[in-house]
C-alpha positions as CSV (number, residue, x, y, z in Angstrom):
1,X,-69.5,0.5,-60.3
2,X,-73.0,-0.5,-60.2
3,X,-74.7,-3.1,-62.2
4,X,-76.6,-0.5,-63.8
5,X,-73.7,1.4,-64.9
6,X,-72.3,-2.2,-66.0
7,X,-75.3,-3.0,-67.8
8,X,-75.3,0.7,-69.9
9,X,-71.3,-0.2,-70.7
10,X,-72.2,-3.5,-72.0
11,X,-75.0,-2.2,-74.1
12,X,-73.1,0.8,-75.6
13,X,-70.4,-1.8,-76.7
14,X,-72.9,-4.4,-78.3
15,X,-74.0,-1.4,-79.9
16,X,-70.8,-0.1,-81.4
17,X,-70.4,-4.0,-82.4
18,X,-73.7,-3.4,-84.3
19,X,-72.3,0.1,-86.7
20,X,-69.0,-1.9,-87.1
21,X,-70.8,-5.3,-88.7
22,X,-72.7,-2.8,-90.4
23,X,-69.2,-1.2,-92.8
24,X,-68.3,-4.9,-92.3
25,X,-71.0,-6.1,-94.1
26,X,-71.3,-3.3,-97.0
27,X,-67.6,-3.9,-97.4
28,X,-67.2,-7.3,-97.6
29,X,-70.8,-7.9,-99.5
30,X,-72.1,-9.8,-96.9
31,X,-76.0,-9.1,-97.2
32,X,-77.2,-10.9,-94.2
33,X,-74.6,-9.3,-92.0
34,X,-75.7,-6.1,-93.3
35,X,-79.6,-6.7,-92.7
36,X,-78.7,-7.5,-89.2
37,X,-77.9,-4.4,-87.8
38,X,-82.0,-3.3,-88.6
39,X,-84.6,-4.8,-86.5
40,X,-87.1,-6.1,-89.0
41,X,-89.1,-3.1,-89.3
42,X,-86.6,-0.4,-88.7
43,X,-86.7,2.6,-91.3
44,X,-83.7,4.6,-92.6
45,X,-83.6,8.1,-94.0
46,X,-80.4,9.1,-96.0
47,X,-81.8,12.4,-96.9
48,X,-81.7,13.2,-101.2
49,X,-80.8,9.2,-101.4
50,X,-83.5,7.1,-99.4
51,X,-86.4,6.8,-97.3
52,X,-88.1,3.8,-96.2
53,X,-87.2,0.7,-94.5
54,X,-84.0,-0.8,-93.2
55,X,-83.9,-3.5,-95.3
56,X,-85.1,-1.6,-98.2
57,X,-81.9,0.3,-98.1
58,X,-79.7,-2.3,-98.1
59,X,-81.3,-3.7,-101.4
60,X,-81.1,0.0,-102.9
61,X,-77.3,0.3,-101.7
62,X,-76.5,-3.1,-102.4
63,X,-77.1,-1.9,-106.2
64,X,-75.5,1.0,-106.0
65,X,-71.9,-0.9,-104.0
66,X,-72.2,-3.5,-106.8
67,X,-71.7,-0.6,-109.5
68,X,-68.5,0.4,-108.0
69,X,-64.6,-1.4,-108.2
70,X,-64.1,-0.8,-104.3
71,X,-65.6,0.8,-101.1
72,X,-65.1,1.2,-97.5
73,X,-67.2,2.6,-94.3
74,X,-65.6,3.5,-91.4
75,X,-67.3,4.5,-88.0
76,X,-65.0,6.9,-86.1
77,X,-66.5,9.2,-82.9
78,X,-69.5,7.7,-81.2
79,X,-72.0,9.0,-78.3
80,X,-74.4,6.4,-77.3
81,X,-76.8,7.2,-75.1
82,X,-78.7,4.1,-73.2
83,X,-82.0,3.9,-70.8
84,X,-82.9,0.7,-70.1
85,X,-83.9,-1.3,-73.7
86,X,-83.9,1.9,-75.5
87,X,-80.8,4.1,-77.1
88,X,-80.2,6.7,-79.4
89,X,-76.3,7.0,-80.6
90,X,-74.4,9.7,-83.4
91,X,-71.6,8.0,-84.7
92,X,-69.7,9.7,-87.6
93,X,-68.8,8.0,-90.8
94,X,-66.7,7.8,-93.5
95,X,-67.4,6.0,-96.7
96,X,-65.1,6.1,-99.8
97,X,-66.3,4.5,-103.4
98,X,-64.4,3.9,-106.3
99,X,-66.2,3.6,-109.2
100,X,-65.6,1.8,-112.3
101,X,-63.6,2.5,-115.1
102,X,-65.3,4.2,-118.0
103,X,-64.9,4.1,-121.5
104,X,-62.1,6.1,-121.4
105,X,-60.7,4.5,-118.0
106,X,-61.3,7.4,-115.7
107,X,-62.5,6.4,-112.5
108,X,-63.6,8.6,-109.5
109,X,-63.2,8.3,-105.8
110,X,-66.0,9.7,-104.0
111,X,-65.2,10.7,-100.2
112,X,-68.3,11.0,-97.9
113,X,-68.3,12.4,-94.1
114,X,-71.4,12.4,-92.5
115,X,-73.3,10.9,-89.4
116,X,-75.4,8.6,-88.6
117,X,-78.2,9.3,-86.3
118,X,-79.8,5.9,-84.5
119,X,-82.6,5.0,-82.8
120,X,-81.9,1.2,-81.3
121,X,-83.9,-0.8,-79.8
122,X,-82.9,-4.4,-77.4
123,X,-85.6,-7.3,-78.5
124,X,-85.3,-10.1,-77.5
125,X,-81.5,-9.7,-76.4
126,X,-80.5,-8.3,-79.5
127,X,-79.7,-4.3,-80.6
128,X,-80.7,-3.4,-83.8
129,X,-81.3,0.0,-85.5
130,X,-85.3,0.5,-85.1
131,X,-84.8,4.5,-87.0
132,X,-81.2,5.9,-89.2
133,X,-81.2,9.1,-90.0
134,X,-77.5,10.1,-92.1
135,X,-76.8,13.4,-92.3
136,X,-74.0,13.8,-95.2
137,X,-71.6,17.0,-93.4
138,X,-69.8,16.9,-96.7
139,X,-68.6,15.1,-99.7
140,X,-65.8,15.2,-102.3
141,X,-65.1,13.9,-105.9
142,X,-61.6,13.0,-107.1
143,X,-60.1,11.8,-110.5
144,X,-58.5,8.9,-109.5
145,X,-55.3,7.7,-110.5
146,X,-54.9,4.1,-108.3
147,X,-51.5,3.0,-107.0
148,X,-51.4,-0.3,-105.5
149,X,-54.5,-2.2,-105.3
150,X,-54.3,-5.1,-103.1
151,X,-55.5,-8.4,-104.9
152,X,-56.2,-10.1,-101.3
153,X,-58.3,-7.4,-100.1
154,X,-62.0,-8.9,-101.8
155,X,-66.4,-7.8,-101.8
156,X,-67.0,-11.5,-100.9
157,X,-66.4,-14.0,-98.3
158,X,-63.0,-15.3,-99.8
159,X,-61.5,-12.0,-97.8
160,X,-58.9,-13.1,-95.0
161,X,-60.6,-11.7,-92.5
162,X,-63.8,-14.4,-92.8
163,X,-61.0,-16.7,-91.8
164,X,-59.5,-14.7,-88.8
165,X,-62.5,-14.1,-87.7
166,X,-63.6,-17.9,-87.2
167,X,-62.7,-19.2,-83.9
168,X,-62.8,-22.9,-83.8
């Protein structure tokens, strides 16, 4: 293998390391961690939803998460395509939100599959999203009638996984 073929390998996985802190971050509420997967003056496009900057969508959807009982993003098949400190990458998405309770205590689960369309950018040693385009394929509402809801499983940094994650 050559070291240019080593050096695209390590970027496409610093990359998927990117779009996984992103659900990460949405998930567990972490705002910085979420930020961090835009390059300061990256734009995002979630067509019908938003349009502007990167970090202006994370304040809008931060608004919108906080409205809701639970979420959760996953990123499943991904194509990343690298030339030298430049990349462009489709990685498909899921992202499921529970909203809160109304007055009567109905509650809706709302299923999203879509993509996510990325232009990234390496400055300075780091990827970050420089351009997001999502493209929602298709979407579902539910009434929802919850089972077991795990009391460990938390929005904020008291979640386990801020504590399995450290390495000391």
């Amino acid at each position: 293998m050559t070291n240019t073929e080593l050096d695209q390998l390590l970027a496409q996985q610093q990359i998927r390391e990117v779009l996984y802190r992103y659900c990460r971050g949405l998930d567990r509420m972490d705002r910085a961690l979420a930020r961090s997967v835009w390059h300061s003056d990256g734009t995002a496009h979630y067509h019908a939803m938003y349009e502007g900057s990167g970090y202006g969508f994370i304040d809008w959807v931060w608004e919108a998460h906080a409205a809701m009982e639970r979420h959760s993003h996953q990123i499943a098949n991904s194509i990343i395509q690298v030339q030298g400190d430049k990349a462009h990458s489709e990685a498909y998405v899921t992202v499921v939100l529970w909203t809160l309770p109304n007055a009567d205590g109905q509650q809706q689960e709302i299923i999203g599959r879509g993509r996510y369309l990325d232009r990234w950018s390496k400055r300075e040693g780091v990827w970050a999203i420089t351009h997001r385009e999502h493209i929602l394929d298709l979407q579902t509402l539910n009434h929802l009638n919850p089972g077991h809801v795990s009391a460990v499983s938390v929005r904020d940094r008291t979640d386990p996984s801020f504590h399995y994650l450290e390495l000391s």
